[in-house]
N, C-alpha and C positions, 0 to 999 in steps of 0.2 A: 504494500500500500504506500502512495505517495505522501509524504506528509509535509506543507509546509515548513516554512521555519517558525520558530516559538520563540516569541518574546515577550518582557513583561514590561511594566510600568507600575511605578508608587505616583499617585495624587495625593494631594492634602486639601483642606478646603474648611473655611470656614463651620461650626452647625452641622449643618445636614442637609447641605446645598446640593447632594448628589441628585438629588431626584431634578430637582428645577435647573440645574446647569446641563450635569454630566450625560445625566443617562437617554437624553433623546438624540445627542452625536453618537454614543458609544450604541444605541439601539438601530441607527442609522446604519454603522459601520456594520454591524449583523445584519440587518435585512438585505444589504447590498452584496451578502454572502463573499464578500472582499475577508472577512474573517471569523472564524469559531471561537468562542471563548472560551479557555478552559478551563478558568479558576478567576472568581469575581470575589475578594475578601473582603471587608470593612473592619476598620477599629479606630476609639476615638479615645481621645484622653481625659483621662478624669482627675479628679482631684491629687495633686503630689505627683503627676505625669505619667502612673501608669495608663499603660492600655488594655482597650476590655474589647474583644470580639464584639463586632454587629454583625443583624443579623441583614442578609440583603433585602427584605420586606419594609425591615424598617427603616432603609436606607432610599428602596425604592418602593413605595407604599403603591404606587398605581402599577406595579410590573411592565413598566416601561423598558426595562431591557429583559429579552429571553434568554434566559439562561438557567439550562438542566444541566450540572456537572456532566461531561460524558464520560463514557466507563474506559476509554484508551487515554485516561489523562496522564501527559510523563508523569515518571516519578523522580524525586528531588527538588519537584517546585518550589518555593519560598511560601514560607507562613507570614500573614501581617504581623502580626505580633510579635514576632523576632527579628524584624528587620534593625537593622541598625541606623538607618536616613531616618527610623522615628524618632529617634531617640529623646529629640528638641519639639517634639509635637509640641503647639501652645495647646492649654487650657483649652477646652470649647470646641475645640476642631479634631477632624473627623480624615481619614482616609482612605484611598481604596488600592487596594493592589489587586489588579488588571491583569493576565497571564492570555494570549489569545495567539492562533495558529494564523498565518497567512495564509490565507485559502488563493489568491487570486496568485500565486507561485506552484502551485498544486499542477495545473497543467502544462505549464513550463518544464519541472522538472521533467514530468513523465516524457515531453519531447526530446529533451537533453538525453535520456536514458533509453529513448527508442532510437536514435540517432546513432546509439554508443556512445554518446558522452560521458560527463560524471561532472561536480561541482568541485570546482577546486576554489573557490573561497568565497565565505558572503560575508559580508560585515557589515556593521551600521555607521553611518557617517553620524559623531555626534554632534548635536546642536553647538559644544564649546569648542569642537575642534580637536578634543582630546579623548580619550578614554583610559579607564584606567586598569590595572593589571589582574583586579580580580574578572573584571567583567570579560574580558580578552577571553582567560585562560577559562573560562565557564562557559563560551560559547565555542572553542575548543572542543572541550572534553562534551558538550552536545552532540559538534558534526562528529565526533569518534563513538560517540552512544547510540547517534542515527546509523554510522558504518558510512557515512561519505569520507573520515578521517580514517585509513590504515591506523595503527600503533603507534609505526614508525615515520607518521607522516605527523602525528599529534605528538612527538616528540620531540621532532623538527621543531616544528611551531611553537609549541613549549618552551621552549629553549631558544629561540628567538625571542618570545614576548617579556622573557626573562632579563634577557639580555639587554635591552632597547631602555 
């Protein structure tokens, strides 16, 4: 089976602004089957800055985004509540960690790989220009978990992002 690439995203946001900002783009981006989502979290901070799991109802009261966990979700996803960018959440505010496939790469691949091809690199250009070494070596160790990275080809790479 061909599977997109997986990528995630942390939001932050005032409240409980998801419903009235967020979730008729991010519902948008699923109708237009451009992407699956595979893990939609919430957690907001409470008194003294911990965080407390939300529930996605009460984030999105009108079900404005569809989203049934599917049962081929990777494993080693990130938990909201262990993220480390929360750490500074203010008081009152609320986030969501976003996990969703690129569907609209889905039949690319399969051409690439009817062709004979294979992928030899994808990355994300980031918004500052930079990225940094965990995010590199994690999206590594993905295309070697997918089987686009040989071993010794995620060693290479490894060892480059190390290096640099």
């Amino acid at each position: 089976m061909a599977v997109g690439p997986v990528e995630y995203l942390v939001v932050t946001f005032p409240g409980g602004r998801f419903a009235d900002a967020i979730a008729p783009v991010l519902a948008d981006a699923v109708a237009s089957e451009t992407v699956r989502i595979l893990d939609l979290a919430f957690a907001r901070s409470v008194a003294g800055g911990a965080l407390e799991p939300v529930g996605l109802r009460e984030m999105d009261p009108q079900g404005l985004v569809p989203f049934d966990p599917p049962d081929d979700r990777p494993a080693g996803m990130p938990q909201i509540t262990e993220l480390d960018a929360l750490e500074r959440l203010p008081e009152e505010s609320s986030a969501a960690l976003i996990v969703w496939e690129d569907l609209w790469s889905v039949p690319l691949t399969r051409a690439v790989q009817g062709a004979g091809g294979r992928l030899l690199a994808h990355e994300r250009v980031p918004a500052d220009g930079g990225d940094d070494v965990i995010t590199l070596l994690e999206r590594l160790a993905d295309l070697r978990q997918r089987g686009v990275l040989t071993d010794a080809e995620f060693a290479e790479q490894k060892t480059r992002v190390l290096a640099d």
